[in-house]
PyMOL Python script that loads the backbone (N, CA, C, O; Angstrom):
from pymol import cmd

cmd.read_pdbstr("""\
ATOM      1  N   UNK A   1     -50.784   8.466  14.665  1.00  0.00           N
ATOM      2  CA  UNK A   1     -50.426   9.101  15.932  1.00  0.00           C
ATOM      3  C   UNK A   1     -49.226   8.387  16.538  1.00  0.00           C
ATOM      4  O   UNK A   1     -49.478   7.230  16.874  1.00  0.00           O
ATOM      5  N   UNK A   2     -47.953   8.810  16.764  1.00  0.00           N
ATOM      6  CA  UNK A   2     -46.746   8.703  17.174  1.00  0.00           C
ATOM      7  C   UNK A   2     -47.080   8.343  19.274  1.00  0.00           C
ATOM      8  O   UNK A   2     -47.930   8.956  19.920  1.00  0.00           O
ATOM      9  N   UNK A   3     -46.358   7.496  19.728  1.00  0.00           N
ATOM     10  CA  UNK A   3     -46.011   6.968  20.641  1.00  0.00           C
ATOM     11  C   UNK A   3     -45.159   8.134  21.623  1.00  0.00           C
ATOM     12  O   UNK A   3     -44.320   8.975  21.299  1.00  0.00           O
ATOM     13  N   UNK A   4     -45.756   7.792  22.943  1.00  0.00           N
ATOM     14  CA  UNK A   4     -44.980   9.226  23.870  1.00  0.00           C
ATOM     15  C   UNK A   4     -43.281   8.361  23.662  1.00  0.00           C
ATOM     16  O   UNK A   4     -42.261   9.017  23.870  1.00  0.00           O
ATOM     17  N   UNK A   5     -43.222   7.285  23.359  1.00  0.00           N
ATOM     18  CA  UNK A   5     -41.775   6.179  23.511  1.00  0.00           C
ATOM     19  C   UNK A   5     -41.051   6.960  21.883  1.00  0.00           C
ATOM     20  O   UNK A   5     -40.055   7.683  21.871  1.00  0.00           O
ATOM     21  N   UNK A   6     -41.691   6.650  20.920  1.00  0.00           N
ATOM     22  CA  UNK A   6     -41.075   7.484  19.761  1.00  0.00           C
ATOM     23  C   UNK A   6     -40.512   9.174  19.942  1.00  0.00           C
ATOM     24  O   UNK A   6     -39.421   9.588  19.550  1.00  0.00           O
ATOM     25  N   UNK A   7     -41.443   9.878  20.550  1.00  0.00           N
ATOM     26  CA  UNK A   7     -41.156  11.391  20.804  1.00  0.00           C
ATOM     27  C   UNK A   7     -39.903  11.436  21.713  1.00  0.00           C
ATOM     28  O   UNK A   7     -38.831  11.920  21.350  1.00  0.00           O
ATOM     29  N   UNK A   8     -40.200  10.734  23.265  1.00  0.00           N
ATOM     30  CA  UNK A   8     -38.707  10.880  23.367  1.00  0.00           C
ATOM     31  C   UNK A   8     -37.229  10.151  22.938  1.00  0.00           C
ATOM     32  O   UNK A   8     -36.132  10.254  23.486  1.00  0.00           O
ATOM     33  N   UNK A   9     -37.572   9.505  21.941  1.00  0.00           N
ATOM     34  CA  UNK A   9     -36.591   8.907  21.638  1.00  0.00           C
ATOM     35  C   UNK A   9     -36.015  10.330  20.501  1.00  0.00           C
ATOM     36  O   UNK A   9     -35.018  11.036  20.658  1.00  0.00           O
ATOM     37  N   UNK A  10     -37.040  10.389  19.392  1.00  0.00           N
ATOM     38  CA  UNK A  10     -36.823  11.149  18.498  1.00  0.00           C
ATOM     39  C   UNK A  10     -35.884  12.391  19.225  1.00  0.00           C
ATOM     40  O   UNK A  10     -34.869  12.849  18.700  1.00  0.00           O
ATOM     41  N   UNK A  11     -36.462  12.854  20.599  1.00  0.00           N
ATOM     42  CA  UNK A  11     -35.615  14.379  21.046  1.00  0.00           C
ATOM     43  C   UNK A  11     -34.450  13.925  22.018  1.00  0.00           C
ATOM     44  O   UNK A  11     -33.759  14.795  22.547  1.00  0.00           O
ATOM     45  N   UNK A  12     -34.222  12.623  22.257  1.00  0.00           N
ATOM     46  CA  UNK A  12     -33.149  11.969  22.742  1.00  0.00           C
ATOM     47  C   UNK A  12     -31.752  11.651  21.664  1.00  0.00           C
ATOM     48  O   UNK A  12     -30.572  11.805  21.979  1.00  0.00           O
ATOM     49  N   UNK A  13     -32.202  11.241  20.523  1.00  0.00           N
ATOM     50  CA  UNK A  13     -31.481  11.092  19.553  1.00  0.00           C
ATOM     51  C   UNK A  13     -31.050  12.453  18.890  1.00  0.00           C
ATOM     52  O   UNK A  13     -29.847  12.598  18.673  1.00  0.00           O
ATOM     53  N   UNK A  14     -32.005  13.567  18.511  1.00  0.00           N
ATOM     54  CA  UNK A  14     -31.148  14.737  18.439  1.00  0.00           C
ATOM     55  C   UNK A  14     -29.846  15.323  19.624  1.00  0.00           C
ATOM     56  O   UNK A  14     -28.872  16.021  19.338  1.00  0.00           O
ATOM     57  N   UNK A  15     -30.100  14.956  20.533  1.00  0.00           N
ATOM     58  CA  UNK A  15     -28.935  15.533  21.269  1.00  0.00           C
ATOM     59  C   UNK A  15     -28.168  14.032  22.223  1.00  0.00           C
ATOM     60  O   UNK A  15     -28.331  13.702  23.397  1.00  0.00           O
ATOM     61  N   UNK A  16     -27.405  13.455  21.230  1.00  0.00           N
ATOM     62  CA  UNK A  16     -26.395  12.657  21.061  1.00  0.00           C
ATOM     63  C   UNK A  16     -25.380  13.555  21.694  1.00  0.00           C
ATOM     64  O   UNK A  16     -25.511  14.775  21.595  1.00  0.00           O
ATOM     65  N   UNK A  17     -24.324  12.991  22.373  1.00  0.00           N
ATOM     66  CA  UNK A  17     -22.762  13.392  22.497  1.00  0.00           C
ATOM     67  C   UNK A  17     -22.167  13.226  21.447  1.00  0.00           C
ATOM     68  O   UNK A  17     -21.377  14.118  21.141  1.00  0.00           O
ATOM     69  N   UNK A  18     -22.286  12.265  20.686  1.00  0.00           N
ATOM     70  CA  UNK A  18     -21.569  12.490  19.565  1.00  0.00           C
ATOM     71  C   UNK A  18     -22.239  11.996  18.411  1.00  0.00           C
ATOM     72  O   UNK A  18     -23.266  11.321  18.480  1.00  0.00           O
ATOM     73  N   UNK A  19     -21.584  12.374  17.181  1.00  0.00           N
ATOM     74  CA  UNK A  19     -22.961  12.442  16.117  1.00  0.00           C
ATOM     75  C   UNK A  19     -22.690  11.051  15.388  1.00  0.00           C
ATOM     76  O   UNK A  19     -21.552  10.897  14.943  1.00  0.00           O
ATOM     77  N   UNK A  20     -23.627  10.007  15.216  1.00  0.00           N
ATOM     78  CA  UNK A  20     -23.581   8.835  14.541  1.00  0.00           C
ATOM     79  C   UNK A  20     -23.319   9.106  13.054  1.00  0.00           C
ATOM     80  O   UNK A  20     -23.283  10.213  12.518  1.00  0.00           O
ATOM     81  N   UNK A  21     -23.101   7.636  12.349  1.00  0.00           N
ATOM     82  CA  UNK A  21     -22.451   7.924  11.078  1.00  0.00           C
ATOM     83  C   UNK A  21     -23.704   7.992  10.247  1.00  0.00           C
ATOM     84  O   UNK A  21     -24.819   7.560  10.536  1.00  0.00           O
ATOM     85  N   UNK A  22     -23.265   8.683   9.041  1.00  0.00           N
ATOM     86  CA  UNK A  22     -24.186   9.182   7.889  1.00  0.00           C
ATOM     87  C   UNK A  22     -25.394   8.029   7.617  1.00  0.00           C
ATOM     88  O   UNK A  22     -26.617   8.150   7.540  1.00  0.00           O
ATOM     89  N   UNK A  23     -24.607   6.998   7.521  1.00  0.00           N
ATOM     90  CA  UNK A  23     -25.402   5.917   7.466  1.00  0.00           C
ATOM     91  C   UNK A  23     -26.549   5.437   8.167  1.00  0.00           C
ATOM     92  O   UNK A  23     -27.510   4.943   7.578  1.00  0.00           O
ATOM     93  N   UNK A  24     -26.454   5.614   9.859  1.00  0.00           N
ATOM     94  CA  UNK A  24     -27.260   5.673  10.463  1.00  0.00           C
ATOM     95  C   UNK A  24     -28.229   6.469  10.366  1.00  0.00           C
ATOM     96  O   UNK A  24     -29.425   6.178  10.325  1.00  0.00           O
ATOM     97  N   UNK A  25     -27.576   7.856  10.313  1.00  0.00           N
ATOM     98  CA  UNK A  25     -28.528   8.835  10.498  1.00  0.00           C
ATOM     99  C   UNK A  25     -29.810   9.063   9.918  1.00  0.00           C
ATOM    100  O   UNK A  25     -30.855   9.392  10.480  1.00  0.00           O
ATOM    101  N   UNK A  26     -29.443   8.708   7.976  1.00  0.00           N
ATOM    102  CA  UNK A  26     -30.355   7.716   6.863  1.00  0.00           C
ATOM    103  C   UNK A  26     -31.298   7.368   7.342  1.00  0.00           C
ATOM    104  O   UNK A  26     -32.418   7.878   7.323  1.00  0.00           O
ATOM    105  N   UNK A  27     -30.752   6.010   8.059  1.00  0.00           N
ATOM    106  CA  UNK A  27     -31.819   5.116   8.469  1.00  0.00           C
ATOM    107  C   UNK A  27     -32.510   5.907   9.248  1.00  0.00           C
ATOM    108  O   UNK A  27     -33.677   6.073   8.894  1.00  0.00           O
ATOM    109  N   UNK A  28     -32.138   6.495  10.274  1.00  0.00           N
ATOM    110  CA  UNK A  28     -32.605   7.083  11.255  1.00  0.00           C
ATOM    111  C   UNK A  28     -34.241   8.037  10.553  1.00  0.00           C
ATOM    112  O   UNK A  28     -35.429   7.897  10.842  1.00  0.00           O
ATOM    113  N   UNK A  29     -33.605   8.875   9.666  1.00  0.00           N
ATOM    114  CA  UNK A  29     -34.487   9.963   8.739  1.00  0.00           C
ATOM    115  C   UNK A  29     -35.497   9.045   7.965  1.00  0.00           C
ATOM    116  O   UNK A  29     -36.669   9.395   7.828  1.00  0.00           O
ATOM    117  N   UNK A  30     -35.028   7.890   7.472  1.00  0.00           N
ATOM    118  CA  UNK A  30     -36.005   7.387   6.723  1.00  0.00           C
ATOM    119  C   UNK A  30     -37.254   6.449   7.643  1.00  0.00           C
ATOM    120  O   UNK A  30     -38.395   6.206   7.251  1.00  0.00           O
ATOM    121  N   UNK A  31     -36.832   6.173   8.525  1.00  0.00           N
ATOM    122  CA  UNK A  31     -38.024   5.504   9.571  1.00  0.00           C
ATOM    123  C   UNK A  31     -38.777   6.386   9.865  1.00  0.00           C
ATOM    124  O   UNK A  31     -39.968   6.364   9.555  1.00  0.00           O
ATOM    125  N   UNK A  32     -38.011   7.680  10.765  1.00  0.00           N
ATOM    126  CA  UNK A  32     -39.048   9.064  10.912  1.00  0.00           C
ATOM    127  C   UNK A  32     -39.780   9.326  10.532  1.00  0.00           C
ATOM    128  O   UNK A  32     -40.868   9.322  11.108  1.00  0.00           O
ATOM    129  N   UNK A  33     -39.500   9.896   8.731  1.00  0.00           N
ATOM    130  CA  UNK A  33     -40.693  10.583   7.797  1.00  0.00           C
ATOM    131  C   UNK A  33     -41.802   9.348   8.073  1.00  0.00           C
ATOM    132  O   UNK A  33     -42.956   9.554   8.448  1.00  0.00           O
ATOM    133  N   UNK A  34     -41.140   7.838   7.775  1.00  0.00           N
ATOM    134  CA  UNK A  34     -42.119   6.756   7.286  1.00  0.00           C
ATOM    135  C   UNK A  34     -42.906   6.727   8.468  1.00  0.00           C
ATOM    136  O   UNK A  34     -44.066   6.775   8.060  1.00  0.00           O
ATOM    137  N   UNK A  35     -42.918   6.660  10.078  1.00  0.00           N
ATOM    138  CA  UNK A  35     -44.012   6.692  11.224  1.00  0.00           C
ATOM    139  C   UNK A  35     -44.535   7.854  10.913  1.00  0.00           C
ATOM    140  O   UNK A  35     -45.760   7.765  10.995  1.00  0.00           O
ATOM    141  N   UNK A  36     -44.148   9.040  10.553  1.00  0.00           N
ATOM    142  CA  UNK A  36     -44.553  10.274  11.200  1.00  0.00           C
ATOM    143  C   UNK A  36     -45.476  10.572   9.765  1.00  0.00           C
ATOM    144  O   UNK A  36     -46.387  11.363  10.006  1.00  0.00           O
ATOM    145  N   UNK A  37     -45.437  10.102   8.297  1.00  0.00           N
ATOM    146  CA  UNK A  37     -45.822  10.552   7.558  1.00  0.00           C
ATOM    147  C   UNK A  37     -46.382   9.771   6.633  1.00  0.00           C
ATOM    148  O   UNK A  37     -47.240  10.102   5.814  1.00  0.00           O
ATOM    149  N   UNK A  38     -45.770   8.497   6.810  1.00  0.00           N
ATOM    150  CA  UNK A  38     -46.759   7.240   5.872  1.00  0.00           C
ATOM    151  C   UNK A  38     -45.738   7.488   4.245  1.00  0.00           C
ATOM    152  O   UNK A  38     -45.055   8.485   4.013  1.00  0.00           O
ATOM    153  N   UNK A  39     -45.880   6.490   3.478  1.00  0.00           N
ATOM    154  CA  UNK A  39     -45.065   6.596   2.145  1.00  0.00           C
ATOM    155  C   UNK A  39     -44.896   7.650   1.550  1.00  0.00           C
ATOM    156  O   UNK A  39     -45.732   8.550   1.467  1.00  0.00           O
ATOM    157  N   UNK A  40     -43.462   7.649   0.928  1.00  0.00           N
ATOM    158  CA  UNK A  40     -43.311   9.044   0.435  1.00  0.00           C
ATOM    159  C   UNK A  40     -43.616   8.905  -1.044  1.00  0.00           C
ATOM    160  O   UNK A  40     -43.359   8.194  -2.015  1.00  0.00           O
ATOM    161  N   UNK A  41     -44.641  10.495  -0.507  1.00  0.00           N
ATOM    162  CA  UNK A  41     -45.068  10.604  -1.917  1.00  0.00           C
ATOM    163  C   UNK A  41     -44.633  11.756  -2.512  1.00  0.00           C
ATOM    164  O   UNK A  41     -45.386  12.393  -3.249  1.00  0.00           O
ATOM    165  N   UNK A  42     -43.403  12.137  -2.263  1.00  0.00           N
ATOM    166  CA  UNK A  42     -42.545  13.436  -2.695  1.00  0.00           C
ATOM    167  C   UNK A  42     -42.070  13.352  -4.311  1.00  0.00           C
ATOM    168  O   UNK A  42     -42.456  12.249  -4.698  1.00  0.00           O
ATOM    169  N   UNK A  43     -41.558  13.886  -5.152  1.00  0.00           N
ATOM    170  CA  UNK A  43     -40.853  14.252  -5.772  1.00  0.00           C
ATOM    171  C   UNK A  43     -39.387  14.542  -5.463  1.00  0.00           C
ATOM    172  O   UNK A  43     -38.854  15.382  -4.738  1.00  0.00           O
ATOM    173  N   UNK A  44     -38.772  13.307  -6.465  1.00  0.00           N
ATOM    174  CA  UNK A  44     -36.923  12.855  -6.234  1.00  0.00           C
ATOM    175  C   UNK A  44     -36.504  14.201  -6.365  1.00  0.00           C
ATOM    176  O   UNK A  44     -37.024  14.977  -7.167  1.00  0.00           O
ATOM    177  N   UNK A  45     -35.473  14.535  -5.511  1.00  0.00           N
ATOM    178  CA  UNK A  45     -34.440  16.094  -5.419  1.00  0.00           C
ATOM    179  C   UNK A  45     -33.586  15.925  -6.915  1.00  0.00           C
ATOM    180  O   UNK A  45     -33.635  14.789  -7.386  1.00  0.00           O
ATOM    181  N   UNK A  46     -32.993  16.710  -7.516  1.00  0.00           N
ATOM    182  CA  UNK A  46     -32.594  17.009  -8.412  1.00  0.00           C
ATOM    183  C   UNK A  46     -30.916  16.461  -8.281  1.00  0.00           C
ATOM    184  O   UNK A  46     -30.188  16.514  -7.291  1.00  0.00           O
ATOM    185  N   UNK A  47     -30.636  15.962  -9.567  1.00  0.00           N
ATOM    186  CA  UNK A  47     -29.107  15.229  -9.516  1.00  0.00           C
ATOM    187  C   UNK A  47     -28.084  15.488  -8.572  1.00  0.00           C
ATOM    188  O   UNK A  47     -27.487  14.771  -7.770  1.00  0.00           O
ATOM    189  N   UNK A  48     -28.015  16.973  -8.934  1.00  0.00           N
ATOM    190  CA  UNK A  48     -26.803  17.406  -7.665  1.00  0.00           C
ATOM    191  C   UNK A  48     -27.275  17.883  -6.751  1.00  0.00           C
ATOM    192  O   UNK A  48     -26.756  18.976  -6.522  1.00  0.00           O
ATOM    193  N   UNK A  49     -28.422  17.483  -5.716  1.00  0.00           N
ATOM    194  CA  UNK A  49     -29.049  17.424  -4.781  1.00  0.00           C
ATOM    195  C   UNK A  49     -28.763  16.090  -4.024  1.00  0.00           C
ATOM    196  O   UNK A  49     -29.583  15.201  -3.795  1.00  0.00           O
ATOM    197  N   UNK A  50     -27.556  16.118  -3.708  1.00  0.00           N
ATOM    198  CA  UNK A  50     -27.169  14.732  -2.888  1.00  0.00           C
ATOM    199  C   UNK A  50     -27.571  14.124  -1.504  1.00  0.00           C
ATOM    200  O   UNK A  50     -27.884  13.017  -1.065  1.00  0.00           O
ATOM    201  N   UNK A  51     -27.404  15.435  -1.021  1.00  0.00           N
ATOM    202  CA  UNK A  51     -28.168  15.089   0.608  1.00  0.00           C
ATOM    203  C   UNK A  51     -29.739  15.010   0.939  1.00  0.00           C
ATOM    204  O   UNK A  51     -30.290  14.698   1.995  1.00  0.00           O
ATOM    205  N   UNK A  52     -30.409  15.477  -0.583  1.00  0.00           N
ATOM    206  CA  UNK A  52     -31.557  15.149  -0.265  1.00  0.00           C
ATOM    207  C   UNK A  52     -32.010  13.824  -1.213  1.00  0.00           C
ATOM    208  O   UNK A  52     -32.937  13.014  -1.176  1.00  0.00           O
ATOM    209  N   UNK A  53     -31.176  13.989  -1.833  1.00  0.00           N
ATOM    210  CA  UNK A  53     -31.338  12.555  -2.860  1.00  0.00           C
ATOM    211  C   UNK A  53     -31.067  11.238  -1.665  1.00  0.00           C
ATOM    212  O   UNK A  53     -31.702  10.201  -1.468  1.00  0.00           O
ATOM    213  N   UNK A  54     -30.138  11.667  -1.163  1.00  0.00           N
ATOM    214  CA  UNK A  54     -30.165   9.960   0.146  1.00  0.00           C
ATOM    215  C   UNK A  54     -30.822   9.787   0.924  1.00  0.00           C
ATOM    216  O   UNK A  54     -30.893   8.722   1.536  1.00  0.00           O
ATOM    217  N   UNK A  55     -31.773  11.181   1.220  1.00  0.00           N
ATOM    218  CA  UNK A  55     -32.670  11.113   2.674  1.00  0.00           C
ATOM    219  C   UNK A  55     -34.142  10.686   1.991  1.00  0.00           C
ATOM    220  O   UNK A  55     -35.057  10.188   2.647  1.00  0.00           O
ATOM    221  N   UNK A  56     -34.211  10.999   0.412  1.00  0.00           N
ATOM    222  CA  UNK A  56     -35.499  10.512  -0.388  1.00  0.00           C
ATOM    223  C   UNK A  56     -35.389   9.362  -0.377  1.00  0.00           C
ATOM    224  O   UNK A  56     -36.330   8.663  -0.001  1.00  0.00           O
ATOM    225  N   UNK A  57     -33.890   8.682  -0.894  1.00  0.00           N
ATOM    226  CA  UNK A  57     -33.744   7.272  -1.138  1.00  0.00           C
ATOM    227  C   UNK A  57     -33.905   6.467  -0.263  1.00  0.00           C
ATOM    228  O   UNK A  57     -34.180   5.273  -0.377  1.00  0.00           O
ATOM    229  N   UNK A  58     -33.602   7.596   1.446  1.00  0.00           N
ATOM    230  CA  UNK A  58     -34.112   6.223   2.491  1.00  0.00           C
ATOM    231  C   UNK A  58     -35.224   5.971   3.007  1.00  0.00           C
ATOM    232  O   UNK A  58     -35.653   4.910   3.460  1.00  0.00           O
ATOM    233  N   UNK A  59     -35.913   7.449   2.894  1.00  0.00           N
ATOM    234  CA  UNK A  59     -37.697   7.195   2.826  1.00  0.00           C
ATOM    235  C   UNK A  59     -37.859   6.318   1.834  1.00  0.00           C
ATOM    236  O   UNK A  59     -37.838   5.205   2.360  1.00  0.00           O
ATOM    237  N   UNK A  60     -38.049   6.195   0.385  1.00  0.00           N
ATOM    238  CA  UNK A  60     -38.674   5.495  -0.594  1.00  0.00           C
ATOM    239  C   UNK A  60     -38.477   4.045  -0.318  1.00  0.00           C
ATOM    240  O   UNK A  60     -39.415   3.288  -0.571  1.00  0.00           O
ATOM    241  N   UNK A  61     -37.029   3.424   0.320  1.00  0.00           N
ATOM    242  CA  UNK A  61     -37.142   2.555   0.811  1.00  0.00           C
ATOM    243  C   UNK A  61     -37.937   2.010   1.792  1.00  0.00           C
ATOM    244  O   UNK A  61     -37.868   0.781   1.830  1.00  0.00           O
ATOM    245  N   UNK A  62     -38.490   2.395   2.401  1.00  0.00           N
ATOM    246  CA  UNK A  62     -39.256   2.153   3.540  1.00  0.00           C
ATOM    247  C   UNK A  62     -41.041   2.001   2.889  1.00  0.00           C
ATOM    248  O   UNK A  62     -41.896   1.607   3.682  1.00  0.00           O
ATOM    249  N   UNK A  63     -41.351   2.269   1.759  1.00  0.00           N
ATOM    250  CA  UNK A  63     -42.556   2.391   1.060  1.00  0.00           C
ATOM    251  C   UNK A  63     -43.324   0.855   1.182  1.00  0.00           C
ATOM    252  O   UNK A  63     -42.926  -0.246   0.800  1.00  0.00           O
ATOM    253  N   UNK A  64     -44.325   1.169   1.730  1.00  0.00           N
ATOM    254  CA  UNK A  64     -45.356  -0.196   1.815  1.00  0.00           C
ATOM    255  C   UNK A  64     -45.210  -0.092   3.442  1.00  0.00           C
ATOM    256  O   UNK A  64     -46.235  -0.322   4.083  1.00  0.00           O
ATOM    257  N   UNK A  65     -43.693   0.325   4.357  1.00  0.00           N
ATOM    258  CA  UNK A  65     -43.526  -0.666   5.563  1.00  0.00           C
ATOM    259  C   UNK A  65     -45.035   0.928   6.816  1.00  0.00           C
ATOM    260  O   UNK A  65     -44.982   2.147   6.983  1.00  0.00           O
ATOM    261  N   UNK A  66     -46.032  -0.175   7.287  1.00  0.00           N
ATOM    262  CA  UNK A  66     -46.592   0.581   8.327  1.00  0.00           C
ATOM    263  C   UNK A  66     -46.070   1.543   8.775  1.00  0.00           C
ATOM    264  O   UNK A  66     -44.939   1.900   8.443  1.00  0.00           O
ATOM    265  N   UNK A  67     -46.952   2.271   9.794  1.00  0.00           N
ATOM    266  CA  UNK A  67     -46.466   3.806  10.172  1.00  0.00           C
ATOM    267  C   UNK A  67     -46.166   2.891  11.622  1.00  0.00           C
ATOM    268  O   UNK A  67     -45.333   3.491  12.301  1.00  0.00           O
ATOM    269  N   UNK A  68     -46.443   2.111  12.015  1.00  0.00           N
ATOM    270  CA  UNK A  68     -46.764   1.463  13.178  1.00  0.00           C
ATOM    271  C   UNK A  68     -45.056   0.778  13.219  1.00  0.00           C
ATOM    272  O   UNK A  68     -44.189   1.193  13.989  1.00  0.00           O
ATOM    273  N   UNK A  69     -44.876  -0.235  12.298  1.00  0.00           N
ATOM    274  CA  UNK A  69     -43.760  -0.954  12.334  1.00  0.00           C
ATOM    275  C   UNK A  69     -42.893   0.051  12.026  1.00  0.00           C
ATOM    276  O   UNK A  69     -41.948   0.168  12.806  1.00  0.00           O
ATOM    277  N   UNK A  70     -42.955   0.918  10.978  1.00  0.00           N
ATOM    278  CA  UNK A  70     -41.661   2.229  10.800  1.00  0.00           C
ATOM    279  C   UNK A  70     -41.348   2.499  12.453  1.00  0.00           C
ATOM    280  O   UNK A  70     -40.289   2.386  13.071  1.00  0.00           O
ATOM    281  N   UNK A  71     -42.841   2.945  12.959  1.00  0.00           N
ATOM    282  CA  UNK A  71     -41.995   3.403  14.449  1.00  0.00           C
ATOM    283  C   UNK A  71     -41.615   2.502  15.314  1.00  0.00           C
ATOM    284  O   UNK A  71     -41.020   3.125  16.194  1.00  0.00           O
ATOM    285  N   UNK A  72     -41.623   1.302  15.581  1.00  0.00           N
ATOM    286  CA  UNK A  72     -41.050   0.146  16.409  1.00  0.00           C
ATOM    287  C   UNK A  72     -39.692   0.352  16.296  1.00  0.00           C
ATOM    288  O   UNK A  72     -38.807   0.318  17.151  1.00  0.00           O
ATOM    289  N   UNK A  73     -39.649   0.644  14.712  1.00  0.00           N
ATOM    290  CA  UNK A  73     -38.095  -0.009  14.229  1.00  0.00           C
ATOM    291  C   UNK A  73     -37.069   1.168  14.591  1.00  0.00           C
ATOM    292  O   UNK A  73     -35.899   0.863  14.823  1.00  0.00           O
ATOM    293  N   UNK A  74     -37.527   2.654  14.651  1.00  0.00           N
ATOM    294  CA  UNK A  74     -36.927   3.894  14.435  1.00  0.00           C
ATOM    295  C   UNK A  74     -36.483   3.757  16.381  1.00  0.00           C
ATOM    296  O   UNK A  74     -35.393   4.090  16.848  1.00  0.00           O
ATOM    297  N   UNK A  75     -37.680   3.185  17.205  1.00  0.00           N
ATOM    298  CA  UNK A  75     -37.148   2.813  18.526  1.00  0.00           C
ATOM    299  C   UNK A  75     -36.543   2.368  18.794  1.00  0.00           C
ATOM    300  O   UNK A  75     -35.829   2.755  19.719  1.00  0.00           O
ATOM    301  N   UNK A  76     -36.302   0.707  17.913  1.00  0.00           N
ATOM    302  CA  UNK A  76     -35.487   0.097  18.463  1.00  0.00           C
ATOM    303  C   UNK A  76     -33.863   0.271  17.641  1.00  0.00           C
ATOM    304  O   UNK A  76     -32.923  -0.492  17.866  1.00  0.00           O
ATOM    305  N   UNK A  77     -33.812   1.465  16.651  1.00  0.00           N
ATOM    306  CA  UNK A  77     -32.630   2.060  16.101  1.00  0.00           C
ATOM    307  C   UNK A  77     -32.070   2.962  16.964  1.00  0.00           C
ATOM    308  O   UNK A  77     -30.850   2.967  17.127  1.00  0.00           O
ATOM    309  N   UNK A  78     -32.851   3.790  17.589  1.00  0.00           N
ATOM    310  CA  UNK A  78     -32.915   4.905  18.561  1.00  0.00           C
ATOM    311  C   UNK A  78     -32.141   4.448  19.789  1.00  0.00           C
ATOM    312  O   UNK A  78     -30.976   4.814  19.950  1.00  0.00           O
ATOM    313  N   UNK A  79     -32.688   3.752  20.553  1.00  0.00           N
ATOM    314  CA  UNK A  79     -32.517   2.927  21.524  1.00  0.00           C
ATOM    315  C   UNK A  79     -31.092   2.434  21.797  1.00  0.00           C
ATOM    316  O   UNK A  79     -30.512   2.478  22.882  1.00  0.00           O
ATOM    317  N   UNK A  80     -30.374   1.700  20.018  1.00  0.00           N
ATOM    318  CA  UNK A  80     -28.939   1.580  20.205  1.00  0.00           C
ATOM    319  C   UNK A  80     -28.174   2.269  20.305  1.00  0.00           C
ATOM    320  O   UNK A  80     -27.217   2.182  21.074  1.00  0.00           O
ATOM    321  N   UNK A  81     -28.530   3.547  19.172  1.00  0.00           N
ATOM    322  CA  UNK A  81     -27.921   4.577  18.948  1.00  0.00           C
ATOM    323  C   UNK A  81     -27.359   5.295  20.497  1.00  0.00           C
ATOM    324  O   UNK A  81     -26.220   5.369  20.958  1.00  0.00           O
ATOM    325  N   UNK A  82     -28.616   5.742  21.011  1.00  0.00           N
ATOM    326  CA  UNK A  82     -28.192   6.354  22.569  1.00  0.00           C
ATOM    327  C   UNK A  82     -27.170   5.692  23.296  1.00  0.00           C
ATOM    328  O   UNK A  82     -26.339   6.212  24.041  1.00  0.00           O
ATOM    329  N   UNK A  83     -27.409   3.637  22.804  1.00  0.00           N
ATOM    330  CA  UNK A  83     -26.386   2.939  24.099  1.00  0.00           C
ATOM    331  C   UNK A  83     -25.077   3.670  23.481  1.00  0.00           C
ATOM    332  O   UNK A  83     -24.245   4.224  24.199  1.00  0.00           O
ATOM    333  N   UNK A  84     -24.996   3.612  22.164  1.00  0.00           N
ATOM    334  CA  UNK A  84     -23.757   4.028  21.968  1.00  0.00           C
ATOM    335  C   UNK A  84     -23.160   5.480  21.413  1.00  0.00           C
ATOM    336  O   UNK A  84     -22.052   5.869  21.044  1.00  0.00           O
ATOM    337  N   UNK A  85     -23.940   5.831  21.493  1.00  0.00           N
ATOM    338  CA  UNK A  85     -23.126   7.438  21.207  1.00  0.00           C
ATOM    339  C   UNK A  85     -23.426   8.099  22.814  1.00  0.00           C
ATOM    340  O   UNK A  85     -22.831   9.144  23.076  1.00  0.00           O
ATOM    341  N   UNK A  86     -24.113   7.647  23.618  1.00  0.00           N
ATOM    342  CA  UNK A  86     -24.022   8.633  24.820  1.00  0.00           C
ATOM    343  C   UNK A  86     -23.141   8.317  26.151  1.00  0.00           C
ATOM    344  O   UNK A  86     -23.103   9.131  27.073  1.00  0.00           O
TER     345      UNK A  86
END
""", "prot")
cmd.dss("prot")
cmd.show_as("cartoon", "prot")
cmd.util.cbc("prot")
cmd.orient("prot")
């Protein structure tokens, strides 16, 4: 169960003034699934499936880390993000 502090961060961070870099965003996606969904147990996207191949690769990274600590961390990513893109 997700934190009322995660939810609005999560619908705070969709509507950015301006859109953070790819890199972030990664991170951003891969903490998400990992609070909101626990290790991914998906099946890798297909070779020339790039954009989902990086958003798998940044969930799978996150594998083992709590749903608890995933969401601390996605806050306190969240949190910068807003100081600086808004």
């Amino acid at each position: 169960m997700v934190s009322q502090e995660f939810t609005d961060k999560a619908a705070a961070v969709s509507s950015l003034s301006k859109r953070p870099s790819d890199d972030e965003l990664l991170k951003l996606y891969g903490l998400y699934k990992q609070a909101t969904v626990g290790d991914n147990e998906t099946t890798k996207p297909g070779v020339f499936d790039f954009k989902g191949k990086y958003k798998w690769e940044s969930w799978e990274g996150l594998k083992g880390t709590s749903q608890e600590d995933a969401e601390a961390q996605y806050i306190e990513l969240a949190t910068e993000l807003i100081g600086k893109y808004n």
